[in-house]
VOPAGU-2260 file (C-alpha; in pm, 1 decimal, decimal comma):
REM VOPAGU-2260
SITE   aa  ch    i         X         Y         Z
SITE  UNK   A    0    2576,6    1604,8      19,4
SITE  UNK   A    1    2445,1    1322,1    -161,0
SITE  UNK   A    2    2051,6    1186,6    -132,7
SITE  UNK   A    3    2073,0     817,6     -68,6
SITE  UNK   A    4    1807,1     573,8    -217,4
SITE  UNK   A    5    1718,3     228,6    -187,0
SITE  UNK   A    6    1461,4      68,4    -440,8
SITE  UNK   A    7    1199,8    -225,7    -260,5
SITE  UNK   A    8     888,5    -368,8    -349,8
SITE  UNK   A    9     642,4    -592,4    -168,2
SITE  UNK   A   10     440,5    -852,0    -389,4
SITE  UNK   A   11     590,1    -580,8    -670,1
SITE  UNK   A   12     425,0    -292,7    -572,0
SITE  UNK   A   13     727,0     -92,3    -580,0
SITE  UNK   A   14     869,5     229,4    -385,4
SITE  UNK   A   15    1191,4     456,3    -372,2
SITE  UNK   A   16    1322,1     451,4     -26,6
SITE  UNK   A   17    1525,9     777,9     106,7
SITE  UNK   A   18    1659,2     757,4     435,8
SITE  UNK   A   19    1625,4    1103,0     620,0
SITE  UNK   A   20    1657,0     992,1     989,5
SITE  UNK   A   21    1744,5    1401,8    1076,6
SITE  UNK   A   22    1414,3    1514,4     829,8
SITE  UNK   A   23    1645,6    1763,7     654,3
SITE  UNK   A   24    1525,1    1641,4     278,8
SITE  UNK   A   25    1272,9    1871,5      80,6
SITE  UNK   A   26    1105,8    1626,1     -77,3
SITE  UNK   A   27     844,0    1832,2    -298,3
SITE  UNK   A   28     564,0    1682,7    -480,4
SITE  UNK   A   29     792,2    1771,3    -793,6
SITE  UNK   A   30    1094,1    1520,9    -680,0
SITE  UNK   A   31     873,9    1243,1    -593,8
SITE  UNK   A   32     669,7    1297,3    -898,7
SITE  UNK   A   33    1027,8    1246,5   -1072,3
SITE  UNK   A   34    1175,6     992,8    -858,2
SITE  UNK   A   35     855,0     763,7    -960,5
SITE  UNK   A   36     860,5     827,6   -1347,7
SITE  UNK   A   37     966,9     520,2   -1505,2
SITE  UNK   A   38    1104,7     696,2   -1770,4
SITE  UNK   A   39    1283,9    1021,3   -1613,7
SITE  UNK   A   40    1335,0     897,9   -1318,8
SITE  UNK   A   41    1381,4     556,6   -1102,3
SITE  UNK   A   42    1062,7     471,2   -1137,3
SITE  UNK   A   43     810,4     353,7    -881,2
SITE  UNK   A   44     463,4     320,4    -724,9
SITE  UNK   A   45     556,9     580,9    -426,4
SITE  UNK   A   46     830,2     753,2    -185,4
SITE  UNK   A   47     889,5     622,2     142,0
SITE  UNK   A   48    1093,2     829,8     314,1
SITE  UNK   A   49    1234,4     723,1     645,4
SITE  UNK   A   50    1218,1     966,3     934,2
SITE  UNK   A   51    1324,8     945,1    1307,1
SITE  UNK   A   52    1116,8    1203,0    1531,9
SITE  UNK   A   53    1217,5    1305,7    1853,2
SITE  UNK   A   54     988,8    1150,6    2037,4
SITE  UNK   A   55     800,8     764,7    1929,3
SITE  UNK   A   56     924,2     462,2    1644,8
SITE  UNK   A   57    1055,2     545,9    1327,2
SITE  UNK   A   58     837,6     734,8    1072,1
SITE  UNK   A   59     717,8     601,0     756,2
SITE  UNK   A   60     637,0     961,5     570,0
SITE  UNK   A   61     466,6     805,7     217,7
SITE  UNK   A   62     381,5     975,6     -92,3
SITE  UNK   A   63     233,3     840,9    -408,0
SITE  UNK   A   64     368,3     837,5    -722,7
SITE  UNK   A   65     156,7    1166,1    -817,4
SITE  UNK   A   66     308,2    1326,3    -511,5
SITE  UNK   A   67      25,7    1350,1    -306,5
SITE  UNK   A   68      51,8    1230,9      45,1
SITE  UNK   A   69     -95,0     936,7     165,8
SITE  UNK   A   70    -233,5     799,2     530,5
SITE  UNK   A   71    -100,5     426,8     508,7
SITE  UNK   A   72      45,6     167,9     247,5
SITE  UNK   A   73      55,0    -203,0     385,5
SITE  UNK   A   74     324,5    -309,3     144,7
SITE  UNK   A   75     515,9      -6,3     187,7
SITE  UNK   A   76     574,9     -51,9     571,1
SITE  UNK   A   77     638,8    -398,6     487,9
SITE  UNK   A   78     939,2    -265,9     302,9
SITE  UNK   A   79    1002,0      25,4     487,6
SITE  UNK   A   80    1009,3    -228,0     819,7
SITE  UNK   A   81    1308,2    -444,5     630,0
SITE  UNK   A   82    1469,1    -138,3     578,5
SITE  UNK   A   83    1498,6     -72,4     943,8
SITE  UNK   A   84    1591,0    -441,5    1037,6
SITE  UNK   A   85    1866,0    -436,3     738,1
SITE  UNK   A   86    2036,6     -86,4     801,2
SITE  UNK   A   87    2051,0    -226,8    1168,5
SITE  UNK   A   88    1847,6      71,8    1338,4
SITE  UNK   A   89    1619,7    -218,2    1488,0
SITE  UNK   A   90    1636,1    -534,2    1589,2
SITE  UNK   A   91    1459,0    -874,7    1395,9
SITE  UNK   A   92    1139,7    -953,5    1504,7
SITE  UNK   A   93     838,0    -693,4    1709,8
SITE  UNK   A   94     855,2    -303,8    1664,8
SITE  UNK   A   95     629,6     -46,8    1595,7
SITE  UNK   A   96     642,0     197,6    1278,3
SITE  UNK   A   97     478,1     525,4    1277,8
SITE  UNK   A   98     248,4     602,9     981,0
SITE  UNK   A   99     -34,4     876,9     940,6
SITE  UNK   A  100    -277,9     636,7    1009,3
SITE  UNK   A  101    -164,6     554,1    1327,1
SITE  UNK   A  102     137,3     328,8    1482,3
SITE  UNK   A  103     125,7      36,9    1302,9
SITE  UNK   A  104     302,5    -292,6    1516,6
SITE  UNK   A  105     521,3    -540,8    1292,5
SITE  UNK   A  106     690,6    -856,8    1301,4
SITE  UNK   A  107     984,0    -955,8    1072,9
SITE  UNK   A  108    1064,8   -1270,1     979,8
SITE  UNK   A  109    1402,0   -1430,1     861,0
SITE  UNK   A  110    1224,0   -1532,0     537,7
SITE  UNK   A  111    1193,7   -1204,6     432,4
SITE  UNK   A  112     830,1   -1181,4     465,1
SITE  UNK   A  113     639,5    -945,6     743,8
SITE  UNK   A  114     357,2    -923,0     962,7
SITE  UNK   A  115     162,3    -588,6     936,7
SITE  UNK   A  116     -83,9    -518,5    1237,5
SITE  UNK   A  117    -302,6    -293,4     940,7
SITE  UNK   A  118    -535,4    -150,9    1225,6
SITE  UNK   A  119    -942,3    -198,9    1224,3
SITE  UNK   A  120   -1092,1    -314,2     871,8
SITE  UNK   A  121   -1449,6     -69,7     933,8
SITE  UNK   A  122   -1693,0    -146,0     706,7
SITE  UNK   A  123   -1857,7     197,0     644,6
SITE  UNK   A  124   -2129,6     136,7     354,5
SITE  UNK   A  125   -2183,0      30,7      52,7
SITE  UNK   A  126   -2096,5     187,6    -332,1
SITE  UNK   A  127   -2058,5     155,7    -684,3
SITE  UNK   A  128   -1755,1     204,2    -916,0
SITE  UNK   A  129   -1797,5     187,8   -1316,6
SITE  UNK   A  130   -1525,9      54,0   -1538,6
SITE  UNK   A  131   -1619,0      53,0   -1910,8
SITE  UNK   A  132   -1948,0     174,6   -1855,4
SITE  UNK   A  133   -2039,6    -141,6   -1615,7
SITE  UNK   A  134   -2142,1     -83,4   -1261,5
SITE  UNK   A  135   -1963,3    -343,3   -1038,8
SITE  UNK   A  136   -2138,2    -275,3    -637,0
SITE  UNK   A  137   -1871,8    -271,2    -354,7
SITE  UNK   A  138   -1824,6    -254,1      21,1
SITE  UNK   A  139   -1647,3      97,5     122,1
SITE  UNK   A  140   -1402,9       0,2     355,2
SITE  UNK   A  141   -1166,2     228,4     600,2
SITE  UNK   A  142    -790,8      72,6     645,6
SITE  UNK   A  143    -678,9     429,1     755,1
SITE  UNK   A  144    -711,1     546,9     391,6
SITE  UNK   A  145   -1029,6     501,3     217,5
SITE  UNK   A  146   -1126,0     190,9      21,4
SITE  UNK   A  147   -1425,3      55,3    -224,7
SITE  UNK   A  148   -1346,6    -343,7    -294,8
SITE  UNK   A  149   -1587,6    -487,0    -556,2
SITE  UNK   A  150   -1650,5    -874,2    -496,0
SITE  UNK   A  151   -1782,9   -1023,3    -853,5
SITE  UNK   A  152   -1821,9   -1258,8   -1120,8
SITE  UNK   A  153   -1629,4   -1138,8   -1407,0
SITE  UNK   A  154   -1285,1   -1237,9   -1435,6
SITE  UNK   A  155   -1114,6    -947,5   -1303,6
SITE  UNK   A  156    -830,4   -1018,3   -1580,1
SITE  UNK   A  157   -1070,2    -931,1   -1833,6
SITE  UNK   A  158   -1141,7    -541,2   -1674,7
SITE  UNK   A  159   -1014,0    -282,9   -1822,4
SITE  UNK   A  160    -776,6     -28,5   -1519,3
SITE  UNK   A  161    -589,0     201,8   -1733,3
SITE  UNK   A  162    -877,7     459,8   -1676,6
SITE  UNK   A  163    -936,2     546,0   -1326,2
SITE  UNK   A  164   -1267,6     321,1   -1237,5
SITE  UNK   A  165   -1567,4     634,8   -1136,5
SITE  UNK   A  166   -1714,6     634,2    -833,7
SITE  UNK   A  167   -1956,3     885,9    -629,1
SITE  UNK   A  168   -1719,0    1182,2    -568,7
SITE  UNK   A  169   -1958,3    1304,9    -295,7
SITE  UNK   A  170   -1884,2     962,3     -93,2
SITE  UNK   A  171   -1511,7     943,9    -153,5
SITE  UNK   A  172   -1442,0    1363,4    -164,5
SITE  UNK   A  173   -1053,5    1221,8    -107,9
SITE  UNK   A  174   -1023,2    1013,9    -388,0
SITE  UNK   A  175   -1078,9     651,0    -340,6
SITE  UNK   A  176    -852,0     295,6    -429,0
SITE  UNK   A  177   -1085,1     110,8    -601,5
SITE  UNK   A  178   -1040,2    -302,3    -570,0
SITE  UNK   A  179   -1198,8    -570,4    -805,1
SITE  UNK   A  180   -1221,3    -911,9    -642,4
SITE  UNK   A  181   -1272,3   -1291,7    -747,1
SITE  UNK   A  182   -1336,4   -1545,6    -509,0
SITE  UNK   A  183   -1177,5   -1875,3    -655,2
SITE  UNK   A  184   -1270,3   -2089,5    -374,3
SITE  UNK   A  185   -1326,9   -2028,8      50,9
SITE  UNK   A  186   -1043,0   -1861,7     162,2
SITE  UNK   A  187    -894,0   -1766,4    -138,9
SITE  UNK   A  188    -950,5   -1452,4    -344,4
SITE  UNK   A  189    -791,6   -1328,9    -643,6
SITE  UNK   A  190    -765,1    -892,1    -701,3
SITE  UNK   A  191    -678,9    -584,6    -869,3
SITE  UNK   A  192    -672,7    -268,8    -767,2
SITE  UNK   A  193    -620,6      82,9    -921,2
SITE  UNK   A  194    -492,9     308,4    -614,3
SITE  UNK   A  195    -582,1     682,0    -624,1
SITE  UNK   A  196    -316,1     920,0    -694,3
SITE  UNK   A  197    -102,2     606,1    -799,7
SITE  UNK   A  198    -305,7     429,2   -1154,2
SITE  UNK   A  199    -288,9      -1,9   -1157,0
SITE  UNK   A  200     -46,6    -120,0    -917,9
SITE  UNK   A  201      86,9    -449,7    -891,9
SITE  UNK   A  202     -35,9    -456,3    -536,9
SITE  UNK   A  203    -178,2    -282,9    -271,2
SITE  UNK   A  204    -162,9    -366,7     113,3
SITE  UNK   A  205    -420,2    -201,2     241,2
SITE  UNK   A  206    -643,3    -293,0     -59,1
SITE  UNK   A  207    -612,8    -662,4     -12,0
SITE  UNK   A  208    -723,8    -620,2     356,0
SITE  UNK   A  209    -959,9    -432,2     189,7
SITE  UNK   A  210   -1127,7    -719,7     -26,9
SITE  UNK   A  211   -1093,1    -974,2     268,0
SITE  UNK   A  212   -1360,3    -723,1     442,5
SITE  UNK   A  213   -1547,9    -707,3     176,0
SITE  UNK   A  214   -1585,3   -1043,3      83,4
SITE  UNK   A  215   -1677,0   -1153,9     452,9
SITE  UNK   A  216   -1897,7    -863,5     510,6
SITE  UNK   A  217   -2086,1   -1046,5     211,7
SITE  UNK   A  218   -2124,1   -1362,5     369,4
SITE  UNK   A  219   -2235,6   -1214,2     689,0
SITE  UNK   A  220   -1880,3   -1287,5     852,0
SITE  UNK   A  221   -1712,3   -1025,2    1041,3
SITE  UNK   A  222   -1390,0   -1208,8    1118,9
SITE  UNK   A  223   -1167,3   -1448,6     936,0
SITE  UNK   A  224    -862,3   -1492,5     672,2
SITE  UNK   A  225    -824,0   -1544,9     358,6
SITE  UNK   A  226    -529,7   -1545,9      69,5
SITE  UNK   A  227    -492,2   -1286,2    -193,8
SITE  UNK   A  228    -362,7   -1336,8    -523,5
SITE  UNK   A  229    -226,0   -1014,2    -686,6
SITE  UNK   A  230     -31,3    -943,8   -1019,4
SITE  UNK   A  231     253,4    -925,1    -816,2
SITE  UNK   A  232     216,3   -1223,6    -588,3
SITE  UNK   A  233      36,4   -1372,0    -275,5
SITE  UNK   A  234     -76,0   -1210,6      65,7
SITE  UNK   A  235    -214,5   -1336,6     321,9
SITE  UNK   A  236    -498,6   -1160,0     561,4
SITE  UNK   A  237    -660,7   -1210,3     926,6
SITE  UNK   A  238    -951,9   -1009,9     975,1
SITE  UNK   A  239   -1053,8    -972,9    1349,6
SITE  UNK   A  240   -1295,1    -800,0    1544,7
SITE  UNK   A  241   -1061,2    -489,7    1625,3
SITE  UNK   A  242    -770,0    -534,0    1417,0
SITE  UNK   A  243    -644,4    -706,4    1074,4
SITE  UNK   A  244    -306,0    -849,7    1008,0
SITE  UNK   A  245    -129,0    -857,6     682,7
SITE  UNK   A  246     159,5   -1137,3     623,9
SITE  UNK   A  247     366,2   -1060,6     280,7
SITE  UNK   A  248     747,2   -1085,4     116,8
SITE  UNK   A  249     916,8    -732,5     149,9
SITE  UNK   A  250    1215,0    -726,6     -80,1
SITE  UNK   A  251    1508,2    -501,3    -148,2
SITE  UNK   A  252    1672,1    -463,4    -408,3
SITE  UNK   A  253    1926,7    -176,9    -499,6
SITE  UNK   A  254    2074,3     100,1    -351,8
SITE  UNK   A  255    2312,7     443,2    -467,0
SITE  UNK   A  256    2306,1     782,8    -470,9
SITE  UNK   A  257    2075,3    1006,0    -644,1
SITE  UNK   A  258    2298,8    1242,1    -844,1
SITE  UNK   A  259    2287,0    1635,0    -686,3
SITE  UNK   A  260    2211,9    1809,1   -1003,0
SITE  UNK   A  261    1929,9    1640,4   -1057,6
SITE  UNK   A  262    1769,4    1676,4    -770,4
SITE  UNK   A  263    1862,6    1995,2    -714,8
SITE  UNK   A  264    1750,3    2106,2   -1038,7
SITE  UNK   A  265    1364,2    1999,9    -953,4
């Protein structure tokens, strides 16, 4: 039988969606590693494959483009949520999606964009990430997978991301996605990010909520919102004193059949 795909991005951070409702697929770290190659394969920042478990909401099982598994993406269950509405296996509007990281509640919206409840923002220290043999400090940050978000004065367009940015492996034994951040005026913040497992994306959900933490745990604020601009668009973020909300466009934007031999022969 054929392996259906869908291909959706949010704020162009892009994923390969496979719908797998019965969790029959084998999806190796070889096939997604494939599926994501821009060149062998249909290129993309992860796999989001789209599981129904016996018991509890729909499961968002996500691997990055390396084919390592990962806890949470915020744009990915933005796209994986207008997935769900589209194929009509829920209704518009409130549901919950299962992720590693938890159950994460979402609200759809006609205009395409959603509403990700992205769980607590902890603040959990302080660290350092080099990039061209500067040291830029950040704010380590838990969103349900690990985070170091650098607030600072160079122009982040001017940083150099094809290199994976160092950091202390001792603090971040997991690998860590590693955000640079601007402030252009209150409220508004401008960031890249190079995710672990993954290289420069284009965005990264959980990494803007990420540098909205960061950036008020620098002004002595634990709560409040700001915008993020990313390479791939704008985001906006609520930080609160338990939880954080993430409000983005979700987009999809083909669909077919992956051809047999091809997977089968990886």
């Amino acid at each position: 039988m054929a392996v259906e795909f869908l291909k959706g991005h949010g704020t162009e951070n892009d994923f390969v969606l496979l719908p797998d409702p019965d969790g029959v697929l084998d999806l190796t770290e070889a096939r997604v590693r494939a599926l994501c190659d821009r060149r062998r394969g249909l290129g993309a920042d992860g796999v989001l494959r789209v599981v129904r478990p016996d018991f509890g909401p729909w499961f968002m099982d996500y691997r990055n483009a390396d084919g390592s598994i990962a806890e949470m993406c915020g744009n990915g269950v933005r796209v994986f949520a207008r997935y769900l509405v589209d194929a009509g296996l829920v209704p518009e509007g409130g549901f919950a999606v299962g992720t590693r990281a938890g159950e994460r509640q979402v609200v759809t919206h006609p205009d395409g964009s959603v509403t990700v409840d992205m769980g607590r923002a902890l603040v959990t220290g302080t660290g350092t990430a080099t990039v061209g043999g500067s040291a830029f400090d950040g704010v380590a940050v838990d969103v349900g997978n690990p985070h170091l978000a650098c607030v600072t004065g160079v122009p982040v367009a001017e940083l150099d991301l094809e290199a994976p940015p160092g950091h202390d492996p001792a603090q971040f034994p997991h690998g860590v996605n590693v955000e640079f951040v601007n402030v252009l005026e209150e409220g508004a913040l401008r960031m890249r990010v190079h995710e672990r497992g993954v290289g420069e994306t284009r965005s990264c959900g959980t990494g803007t909520v990420a540098a909205v933490a960061s950036w008020l745990h620098g002004t002595g604020q634990r709560t409040g919102k700001a915008t993020v601009d990313v390479p791939g668009g704008r985001v906006s973020v609520v930080v609160e004193e338990e939880t954080a909300t993430l409000t983005g466009p979700a987009v999809l934007l083909a669909r077919g059949e992956l051809d047999q031999v091809w997977w089968d022969a990886l």
